[in-house]
C-alpha positions as CSV (number, residue, x, y, z in Angstrom):
1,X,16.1,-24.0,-1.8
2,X,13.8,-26.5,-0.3
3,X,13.6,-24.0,3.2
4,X,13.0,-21.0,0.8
5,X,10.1,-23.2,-1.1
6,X,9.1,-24.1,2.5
7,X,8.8,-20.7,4.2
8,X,7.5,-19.4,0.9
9,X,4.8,-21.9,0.9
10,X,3.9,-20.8,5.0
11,X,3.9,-17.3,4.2
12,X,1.4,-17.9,0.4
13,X,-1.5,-20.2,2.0
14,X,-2.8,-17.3,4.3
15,X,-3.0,-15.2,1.1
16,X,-4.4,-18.1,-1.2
17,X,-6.7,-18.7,1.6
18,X,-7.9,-15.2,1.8
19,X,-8.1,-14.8,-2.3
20,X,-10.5,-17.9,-2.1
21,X,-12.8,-16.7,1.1
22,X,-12.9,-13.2,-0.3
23,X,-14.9,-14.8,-3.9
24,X,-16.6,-17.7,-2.1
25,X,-20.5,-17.5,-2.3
26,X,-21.8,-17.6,1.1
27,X,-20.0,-16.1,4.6
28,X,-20.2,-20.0,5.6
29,X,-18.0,-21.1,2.6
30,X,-15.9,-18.3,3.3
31,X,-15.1,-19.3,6.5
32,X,-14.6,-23.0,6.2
33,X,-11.6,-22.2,3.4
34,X,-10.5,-19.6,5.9
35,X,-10.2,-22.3,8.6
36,X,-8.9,-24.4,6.4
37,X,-6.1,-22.3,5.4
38,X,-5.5,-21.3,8.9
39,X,-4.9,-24.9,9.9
40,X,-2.5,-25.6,6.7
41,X,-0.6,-23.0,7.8
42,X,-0.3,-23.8,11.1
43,X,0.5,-27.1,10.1
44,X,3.7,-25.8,8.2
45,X,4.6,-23.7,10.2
46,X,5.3,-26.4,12.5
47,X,8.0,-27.7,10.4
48,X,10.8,-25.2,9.9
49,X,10.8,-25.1,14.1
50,X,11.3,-28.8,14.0
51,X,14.0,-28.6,11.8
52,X,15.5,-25.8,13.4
53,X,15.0,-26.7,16.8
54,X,16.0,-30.3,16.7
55,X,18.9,-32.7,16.4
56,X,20.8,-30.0,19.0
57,X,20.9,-26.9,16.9
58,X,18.6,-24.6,19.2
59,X,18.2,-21.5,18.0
60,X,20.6,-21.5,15.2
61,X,19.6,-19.2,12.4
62,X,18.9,-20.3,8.9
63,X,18.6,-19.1,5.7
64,X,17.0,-19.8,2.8
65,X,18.2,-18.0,-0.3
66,X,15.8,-17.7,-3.4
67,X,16.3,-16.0,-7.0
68,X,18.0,-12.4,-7.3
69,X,17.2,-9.2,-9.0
70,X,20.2,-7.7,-9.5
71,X,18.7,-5.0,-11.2
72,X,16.5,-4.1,-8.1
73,X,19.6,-4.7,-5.8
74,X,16.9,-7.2,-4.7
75,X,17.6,-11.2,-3.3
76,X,14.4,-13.0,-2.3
77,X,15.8,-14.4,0.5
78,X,14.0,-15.5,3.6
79,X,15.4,-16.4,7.1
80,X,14.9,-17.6,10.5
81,X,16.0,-17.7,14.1
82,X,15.5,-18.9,17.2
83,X,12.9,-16.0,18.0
84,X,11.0,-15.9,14.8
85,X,10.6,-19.6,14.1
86,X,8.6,-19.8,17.3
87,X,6.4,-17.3,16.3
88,X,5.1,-18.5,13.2
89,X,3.8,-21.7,14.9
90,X,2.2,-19.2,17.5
91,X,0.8,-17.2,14.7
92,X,-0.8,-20.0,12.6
93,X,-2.4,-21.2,16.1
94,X,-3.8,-17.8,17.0
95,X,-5.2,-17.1,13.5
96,X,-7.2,-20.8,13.8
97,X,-8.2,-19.9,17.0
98,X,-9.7,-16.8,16.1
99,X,-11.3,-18.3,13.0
100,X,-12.7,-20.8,14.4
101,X,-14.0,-19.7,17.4
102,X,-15.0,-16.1,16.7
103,X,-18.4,-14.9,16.5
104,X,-20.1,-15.9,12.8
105,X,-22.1,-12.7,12.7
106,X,-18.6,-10.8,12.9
107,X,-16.6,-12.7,10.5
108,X,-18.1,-12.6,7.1
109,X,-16.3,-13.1,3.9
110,X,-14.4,-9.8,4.2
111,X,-13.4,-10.0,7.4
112,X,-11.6,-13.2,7.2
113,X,-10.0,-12.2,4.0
114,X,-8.6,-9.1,5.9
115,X,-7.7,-11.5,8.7
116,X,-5.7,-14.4,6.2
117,X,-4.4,-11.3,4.3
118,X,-2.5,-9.7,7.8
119,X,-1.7,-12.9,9.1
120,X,0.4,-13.5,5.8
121,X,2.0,-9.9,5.9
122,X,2.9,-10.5,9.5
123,X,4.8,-14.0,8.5
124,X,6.8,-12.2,5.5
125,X,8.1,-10.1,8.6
126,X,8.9,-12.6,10.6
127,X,10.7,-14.1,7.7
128,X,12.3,-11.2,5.8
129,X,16.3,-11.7,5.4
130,X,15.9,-8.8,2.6
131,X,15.3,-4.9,3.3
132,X,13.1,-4.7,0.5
133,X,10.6,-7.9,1.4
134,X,11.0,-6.7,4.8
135,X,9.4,-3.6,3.9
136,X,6.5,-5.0,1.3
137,X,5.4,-7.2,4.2
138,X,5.6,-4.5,6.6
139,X,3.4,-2.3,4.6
140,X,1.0,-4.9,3.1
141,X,0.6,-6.2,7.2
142,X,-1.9,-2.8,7.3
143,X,-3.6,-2.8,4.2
144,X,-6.4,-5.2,4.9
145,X,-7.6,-3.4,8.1
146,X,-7.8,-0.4,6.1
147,X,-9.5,-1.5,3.5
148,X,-11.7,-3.2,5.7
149,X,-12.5,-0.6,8.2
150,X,-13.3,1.9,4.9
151,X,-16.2,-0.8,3.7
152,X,-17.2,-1.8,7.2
153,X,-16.9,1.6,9.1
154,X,-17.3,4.3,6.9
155,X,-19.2,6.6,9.3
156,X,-16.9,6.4,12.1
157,X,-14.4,9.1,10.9
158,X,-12.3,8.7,14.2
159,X,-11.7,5.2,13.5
160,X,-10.8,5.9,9.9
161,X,-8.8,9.2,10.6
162,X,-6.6,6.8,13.4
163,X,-5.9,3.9,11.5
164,X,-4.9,6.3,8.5
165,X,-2.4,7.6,11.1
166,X,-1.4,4.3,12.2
167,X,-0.5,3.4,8.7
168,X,0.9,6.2,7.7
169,X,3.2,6.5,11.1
170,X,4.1,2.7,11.1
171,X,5.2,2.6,7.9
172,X,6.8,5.7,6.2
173,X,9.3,6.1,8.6
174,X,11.0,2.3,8.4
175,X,10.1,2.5,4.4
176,X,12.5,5.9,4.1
177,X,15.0,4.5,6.6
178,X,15.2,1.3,4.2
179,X,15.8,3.5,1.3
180,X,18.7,5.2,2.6
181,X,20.2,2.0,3.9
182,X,20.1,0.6,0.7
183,X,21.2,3.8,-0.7
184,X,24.5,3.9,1.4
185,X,25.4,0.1,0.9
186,X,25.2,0.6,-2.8
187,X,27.8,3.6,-2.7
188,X,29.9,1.0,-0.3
189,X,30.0,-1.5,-3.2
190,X,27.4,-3.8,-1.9
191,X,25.9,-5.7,-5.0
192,X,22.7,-6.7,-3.4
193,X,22.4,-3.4,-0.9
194,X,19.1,-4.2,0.2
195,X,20.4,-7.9,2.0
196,X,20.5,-7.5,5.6
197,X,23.4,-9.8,5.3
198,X,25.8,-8.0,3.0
199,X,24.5,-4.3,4.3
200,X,25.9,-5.6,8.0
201,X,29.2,-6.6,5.9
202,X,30.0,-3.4,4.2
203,X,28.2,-1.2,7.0
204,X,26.5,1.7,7.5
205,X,28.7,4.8,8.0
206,X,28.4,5.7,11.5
207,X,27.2,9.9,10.8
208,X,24.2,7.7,9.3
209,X,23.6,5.3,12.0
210,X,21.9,8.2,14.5
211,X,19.1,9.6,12.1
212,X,18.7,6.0,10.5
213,X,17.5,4.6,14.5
214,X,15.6,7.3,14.9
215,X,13.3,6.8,11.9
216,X,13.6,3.0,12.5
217,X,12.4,3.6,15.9
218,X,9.5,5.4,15.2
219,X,8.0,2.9,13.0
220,X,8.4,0.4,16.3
221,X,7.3,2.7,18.5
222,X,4.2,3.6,16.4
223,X,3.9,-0.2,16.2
224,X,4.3,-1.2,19.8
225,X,2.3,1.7,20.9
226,X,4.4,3.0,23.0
227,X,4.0,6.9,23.9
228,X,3.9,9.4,22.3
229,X,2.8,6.9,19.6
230,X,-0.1,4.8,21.3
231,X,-3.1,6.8,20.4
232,X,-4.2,3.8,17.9
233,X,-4.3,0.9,19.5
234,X,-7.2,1.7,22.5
235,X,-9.0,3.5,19.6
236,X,-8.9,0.1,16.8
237,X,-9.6,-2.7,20.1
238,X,-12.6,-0.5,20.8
239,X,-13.8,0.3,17.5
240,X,-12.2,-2.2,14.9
241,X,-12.9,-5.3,13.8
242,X,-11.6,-7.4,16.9
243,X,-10.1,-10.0,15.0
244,X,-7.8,-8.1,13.1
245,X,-6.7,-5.7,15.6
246,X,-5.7,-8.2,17.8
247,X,-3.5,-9.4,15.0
248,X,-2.1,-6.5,15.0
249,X,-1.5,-5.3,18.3
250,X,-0.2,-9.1,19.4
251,X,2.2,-9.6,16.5
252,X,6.0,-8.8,17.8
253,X,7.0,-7.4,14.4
254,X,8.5,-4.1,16.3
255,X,10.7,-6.3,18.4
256,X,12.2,-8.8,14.9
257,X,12.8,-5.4,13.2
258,X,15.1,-4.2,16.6
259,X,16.3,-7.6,16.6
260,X,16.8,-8.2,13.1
261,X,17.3,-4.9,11.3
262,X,18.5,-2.2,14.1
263,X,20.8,-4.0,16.1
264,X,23.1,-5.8,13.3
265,X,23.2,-2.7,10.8
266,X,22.9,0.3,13.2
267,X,25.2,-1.4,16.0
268,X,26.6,2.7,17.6
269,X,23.6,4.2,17.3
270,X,21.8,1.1,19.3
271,X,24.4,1.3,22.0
272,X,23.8,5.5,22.1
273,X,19.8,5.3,21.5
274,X,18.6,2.0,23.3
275,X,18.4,3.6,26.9
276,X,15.8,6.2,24.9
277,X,13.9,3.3,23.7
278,X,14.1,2.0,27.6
279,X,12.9,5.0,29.0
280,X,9.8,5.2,26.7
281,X,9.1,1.5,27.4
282,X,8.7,2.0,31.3
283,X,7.0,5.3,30.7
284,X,4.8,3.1,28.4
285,X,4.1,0.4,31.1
286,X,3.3,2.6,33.4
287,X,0.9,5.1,31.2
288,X,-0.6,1.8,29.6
289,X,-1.2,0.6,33.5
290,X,-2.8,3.8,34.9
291,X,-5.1,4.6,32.2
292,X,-6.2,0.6,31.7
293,X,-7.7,1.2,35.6
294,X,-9.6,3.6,34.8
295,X,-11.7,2.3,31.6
296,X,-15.4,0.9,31.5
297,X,-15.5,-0.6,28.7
298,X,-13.7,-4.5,28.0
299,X,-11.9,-3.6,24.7
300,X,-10.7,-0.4,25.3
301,X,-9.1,-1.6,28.6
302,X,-7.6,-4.2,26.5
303,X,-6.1,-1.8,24.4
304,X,-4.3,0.2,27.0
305,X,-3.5,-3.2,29.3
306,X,-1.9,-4.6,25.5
307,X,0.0,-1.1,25.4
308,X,1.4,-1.9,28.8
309,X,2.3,-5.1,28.4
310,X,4.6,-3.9,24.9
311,X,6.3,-1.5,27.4
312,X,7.5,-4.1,29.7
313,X,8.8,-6.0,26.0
314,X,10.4,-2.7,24.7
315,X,12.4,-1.9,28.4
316,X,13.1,-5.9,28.0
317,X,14.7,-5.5,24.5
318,X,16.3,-2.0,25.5
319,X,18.1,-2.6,28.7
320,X,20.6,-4.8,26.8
321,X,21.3,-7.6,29.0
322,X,21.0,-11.5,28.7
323,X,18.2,-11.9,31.5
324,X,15.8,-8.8,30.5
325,X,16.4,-9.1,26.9
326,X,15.4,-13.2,27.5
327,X,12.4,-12.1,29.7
328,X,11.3,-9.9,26.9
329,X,11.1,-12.2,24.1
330,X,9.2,-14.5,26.4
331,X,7.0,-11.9,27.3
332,X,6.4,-11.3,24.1
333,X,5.1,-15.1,23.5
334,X,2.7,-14.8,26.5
335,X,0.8,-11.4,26.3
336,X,-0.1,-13.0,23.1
337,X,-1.4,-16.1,24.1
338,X,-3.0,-14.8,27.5
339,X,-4.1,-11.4,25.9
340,X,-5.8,-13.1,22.9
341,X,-7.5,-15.5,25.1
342,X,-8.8,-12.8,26.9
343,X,-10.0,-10.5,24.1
344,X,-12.0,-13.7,22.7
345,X,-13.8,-14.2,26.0
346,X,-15.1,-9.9,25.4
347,X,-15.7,-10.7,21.6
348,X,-17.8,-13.5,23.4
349,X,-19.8,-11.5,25.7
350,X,-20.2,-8.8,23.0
351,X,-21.5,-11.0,20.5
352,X,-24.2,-12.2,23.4
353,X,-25.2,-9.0,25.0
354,X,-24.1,-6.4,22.0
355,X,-22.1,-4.5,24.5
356,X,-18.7,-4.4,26.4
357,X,-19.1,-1.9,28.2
358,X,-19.1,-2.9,32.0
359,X,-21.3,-0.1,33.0
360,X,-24.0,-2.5,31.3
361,X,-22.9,-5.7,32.5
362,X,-22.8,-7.6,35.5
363,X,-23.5,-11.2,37.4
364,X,-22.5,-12.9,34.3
365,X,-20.6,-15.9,36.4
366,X,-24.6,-17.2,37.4
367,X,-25.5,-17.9,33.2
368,X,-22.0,-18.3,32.1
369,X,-20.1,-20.3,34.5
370,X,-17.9,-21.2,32.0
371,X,-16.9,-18.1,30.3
372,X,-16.5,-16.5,34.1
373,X,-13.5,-19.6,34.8
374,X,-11.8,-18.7,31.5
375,X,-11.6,-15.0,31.9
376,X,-10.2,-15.5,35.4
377,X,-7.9,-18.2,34.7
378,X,-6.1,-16.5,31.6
379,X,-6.3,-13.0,33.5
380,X,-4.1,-14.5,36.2
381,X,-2.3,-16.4,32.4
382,X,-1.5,-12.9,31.1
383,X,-0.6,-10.9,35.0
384,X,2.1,-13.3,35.6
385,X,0.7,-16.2,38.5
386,X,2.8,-19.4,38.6
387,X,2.3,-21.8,36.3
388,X,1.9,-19.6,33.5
389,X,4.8,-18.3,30.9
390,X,3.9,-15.0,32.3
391,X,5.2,-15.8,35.4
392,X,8.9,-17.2,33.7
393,X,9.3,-14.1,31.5
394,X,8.4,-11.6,34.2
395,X,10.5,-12.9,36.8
396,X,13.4,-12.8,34.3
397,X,12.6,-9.0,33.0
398,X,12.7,-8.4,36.4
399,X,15.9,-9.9,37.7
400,X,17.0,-7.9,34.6
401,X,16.0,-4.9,35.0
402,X,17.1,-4.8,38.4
403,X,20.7,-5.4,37.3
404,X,20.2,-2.3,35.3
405,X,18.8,0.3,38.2
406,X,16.9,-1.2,41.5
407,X,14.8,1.8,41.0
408,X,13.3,0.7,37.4
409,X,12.6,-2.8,38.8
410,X,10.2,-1.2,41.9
411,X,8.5,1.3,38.7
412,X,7.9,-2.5,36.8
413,X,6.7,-3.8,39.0
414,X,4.2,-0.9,40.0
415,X,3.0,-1.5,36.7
416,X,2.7,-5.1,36.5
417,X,0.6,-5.0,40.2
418,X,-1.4,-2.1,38.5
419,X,-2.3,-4.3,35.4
420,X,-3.4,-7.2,38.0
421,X,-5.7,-4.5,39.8
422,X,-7.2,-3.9,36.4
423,X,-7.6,-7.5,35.2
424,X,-9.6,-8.1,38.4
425,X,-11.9,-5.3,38.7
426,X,-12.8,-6.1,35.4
427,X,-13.7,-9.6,36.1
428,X,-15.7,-8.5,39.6
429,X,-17.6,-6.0,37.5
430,X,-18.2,-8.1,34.7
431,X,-19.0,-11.1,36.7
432,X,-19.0,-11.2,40.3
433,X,-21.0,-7.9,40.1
434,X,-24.9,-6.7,40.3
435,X,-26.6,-6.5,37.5
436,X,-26.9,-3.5,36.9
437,X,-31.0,-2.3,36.1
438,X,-32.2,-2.3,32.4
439,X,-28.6,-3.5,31.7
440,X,-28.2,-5.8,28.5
441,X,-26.9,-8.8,30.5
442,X,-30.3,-9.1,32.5
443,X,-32.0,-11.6,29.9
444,X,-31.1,-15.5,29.1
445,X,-27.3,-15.5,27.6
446,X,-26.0,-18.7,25.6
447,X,-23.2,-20.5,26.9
448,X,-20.0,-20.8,25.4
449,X,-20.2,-23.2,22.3
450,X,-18.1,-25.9,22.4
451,X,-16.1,-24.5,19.6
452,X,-15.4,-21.3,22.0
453,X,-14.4,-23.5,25.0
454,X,-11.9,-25.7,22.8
455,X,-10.6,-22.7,21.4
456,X,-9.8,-20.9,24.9
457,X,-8.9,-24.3,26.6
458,X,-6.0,-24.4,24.3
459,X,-4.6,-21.3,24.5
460,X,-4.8,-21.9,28.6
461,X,-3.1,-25.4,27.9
462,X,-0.3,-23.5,25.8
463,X,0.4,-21.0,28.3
464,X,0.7,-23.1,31.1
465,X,2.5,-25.9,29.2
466,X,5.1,-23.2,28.1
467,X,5.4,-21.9,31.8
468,X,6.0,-25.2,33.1
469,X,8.5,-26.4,30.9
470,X,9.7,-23.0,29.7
471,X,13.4,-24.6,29.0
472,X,13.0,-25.7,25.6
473,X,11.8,-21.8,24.4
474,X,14.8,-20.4,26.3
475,X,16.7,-22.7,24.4
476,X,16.0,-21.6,21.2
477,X,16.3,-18.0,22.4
478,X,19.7,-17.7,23.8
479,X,21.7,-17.9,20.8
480,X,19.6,-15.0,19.6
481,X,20.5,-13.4,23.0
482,X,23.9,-13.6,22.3
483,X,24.2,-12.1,19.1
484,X,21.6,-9.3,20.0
485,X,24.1,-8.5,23.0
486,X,27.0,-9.2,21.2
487,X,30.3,-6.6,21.9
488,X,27.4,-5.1,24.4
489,X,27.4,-8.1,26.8
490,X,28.6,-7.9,30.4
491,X,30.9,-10.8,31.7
492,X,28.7,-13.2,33.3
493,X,25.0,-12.1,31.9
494,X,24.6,-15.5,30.3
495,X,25.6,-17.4,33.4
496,X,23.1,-15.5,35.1
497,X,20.5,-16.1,32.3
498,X,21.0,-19.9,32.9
499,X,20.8,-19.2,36.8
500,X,17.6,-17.3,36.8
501,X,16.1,-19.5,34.2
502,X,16.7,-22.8,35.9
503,X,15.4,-21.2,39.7
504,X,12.1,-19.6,37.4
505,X,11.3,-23.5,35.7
506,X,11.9,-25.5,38.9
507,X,9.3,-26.6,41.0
């Protein structure tokens, strides 16, 4: 009970937080209790992975079981494992730093209400040990950026009419497969059919299993934009409220529902489907790659380069083996630490010049030294350079992948070298290059505030500090590894795993 009252308590501040911005009087009040209730939670947040992680039990999963419903067929129970009780640390620190280091003209008292409201959605996922809270937080993780696209862009009907997709997509499919889960373990006698716990006991009939993935991967394919389903996520970086959309493009909740949900209930249809799932990743990479190179404009690049970067995650999760499946989760953690930085240096420059389009930038690097380091250094933090997590989770995806089929290593890593071309470009252009004339970057720009530079400074720190000493996040990975892979793991994969691991961290 005291974890449940603890994970409950992580998962209610955001929302408290965001009830109390959303009726403060000013935009300034708003965002000093949204800071404030960014920092609490990130504070406990901190403490389930200490107790988790510590006195040797590395990645063990726990549970934390609250009251019942019987009624419902309904437990309120709330869980963790090695992979989700690292996120909600990185969570709580990427909600404060976008809080605090945002631009004040874009975050008014709506906007970090919507931003509070998602970050608390996105911890019920990451803690959901019940179908039916898995789904209520899945949903609810959405609601704020609608609502807060309707009142802040109500004449952009293409931004409206995609998000409306987006929801729609991301969430009917996973809602309807839930149902019928839940549906099936209560003819099998299950008491409480909507626990992930006792549906894995009494099973789901195997006829099921096939039409159950497929609707189960939809919703994660809609939410890691991967194609066919990426049409969103370019579309709500460009347009959208940054802070929010970063949220939730950055948020792995696609890979804890195949982690958490497909692969323990839907075990044959996981070992039939998961190669489909692999396929659509690379294609993804690849797509996500190609068209990112080809963009003007900073957010919209972001959106296709974040698209990319999901690929690599989902041909990670898919290929089924100890060292890609590893790399993946890793991955995960440092697209969303490099990425973030990244999209707060363009929120940056947008918020100066009141454009990100690079068309109409240029030479930046002579009146914002400063911004032109960070860019660089957490571009090379998010394409893999040593030093960086990047550069650990890549290396493992590859040696992965490459046990798979040699040929979808050489295609990864086309779209990994493409990604770099398209980082760098962007910071010549943006930079290094002429200004361009009548452009908006020609006048007197403001330096990063010292808020800003803190901010950035310690997502670099973190990314490097995880890439150097990448062991203890492996650790607390691998018994997740184990039980993902489970019947499905080849003799030898976790020896490997240790192998590749220990050549990646060493000096």
């Amino acid at each position: 009970m005291t974890l449940f009252l603890l994970l409950s308590a992580i998962i209610l501040t955001p929302a408290l937080a965001a009830l109390i911005a959303a009726r403060s009087r000013s935009d300034e009040a708003a965002r000093r209790v949204a800071l404030a209730g960014a920092a609490l939670t990130a504070l406990l947040s901190l403490a389930p992975l200490a107790l988790l992680g510590g006195a040797g039990v590395d990645g063990a999963a726990a549970d934390a079981i609250g009251p019942a419903v019987p009624l419902l067929g309904v437990r309120l129970r709330l869980g963790l494992d090695g992979y989700s009780v690292a996120l909600l640390p990185l969570l709580g620190f990427m909600l404060v730093a976008l809080i605090g280091a945002g631009p004040r003209t874009a975050l008014d008292r709506g906007t970090v209400a919507a931003l509070l409201a998602t970050c608390s959605a996105i911890l019920g996922v990451y803690c959901a040990a019940d179908l039916a809270v898995l789904a209520v937080a899945w949903t609810a993780a959405l609601l704020p950026g609608q609502r807060l696209i309707a009142r802040k862009s109500a004449g952009d009907q293409l931004l409206r009419r995609t998000y409306r997709i987006f929801l729609i997509g991301g969430t009917a499919p996973l809602v309807v497969a839930i149902g019928v889960m839940a549906w099936l373990g209560a003819r099998r006698g299950a008491a409480l059919p909507f626990d992930i716990q006792e549906l894995a006991r009494v099973g789901v009939p195997e006829a099921w299993q096939s039409p159950l993935f497929a609707l189960v991967g939809i919703a994660v394919l809609m939410r890691m934009a991967a194609v066919p389903f990426h049409g969103w996520l370019p579309v709500l970086l460009e347009r959208g409220p940054l802070g929010v959309t970063v949220l939730l493009a950055e948020m792995q909740v696609g890979v804890c529902v195949l982690v958490h949900v497909a692969v323990p209930l839907l075990p044959a249809a996981c070992a039939e489907q998961m190669p489909i799932l692999a396929a659509l990743g690379l294609f993804s990479a690849l797509h996500g790659s190609i068209l990112a190179l080809t963009q003007t404009d900073l957010r919209r690049m972001i959106g296709y380069l974040v698209a990319s970067q999901k690929g690599l995650v989902l041909l990670g999760v898919a290929s089924m083996n100890a060292q890609s499946l590893s790399g993946a989760l890793l991955q995960s953690f440092a697209s969303s630490i490099a990425i973030t930085g990244v999209a707060m240096v363009v929120w940056a420059i947008e918020a100066r010049t009141g454009t990100a389009d690079m068309r109409e930038l240029g030479g930046l690097v002579a009146k914002t030294p400063r911004m032109a380091a960070f860019f660089f250094l957490l571009v090379c933090a998010a394409i893999g350079f040593p030093g960086a997590l990047s550069f650990v989770s890549e290396d493992l995806l590859l040696h992965g992948i490459l046990h798979v089929h040699p040929v979808l290593s050489i295609l990864m890593l086309g779209a990994t070298a493409l990604n770099g071309i398209t980082m760098f470009r962007a910071f010549q252009r943006t930079f290094l290059g002429p200004i361009p004339p009548g452009a908006r970057s020609a006048g007197k720009m403001e330096a990063l505030l010292f808020r800003e530079r803190a901010a950035l400074l310690s997502l670099l720190a973190l990314t490097v500090a995880l890439g150097i000493a990448p062991s203890r996040l492996l650790a607390l990975h691998q018994p997740v590894v184990q039980r993902v892979l489970g019947p499905h793991a080849q003799e030898g994969d976790v020896a490997r795993l240790e192998r590749t691991s220990s050549v990646a961290t060493s000096p």
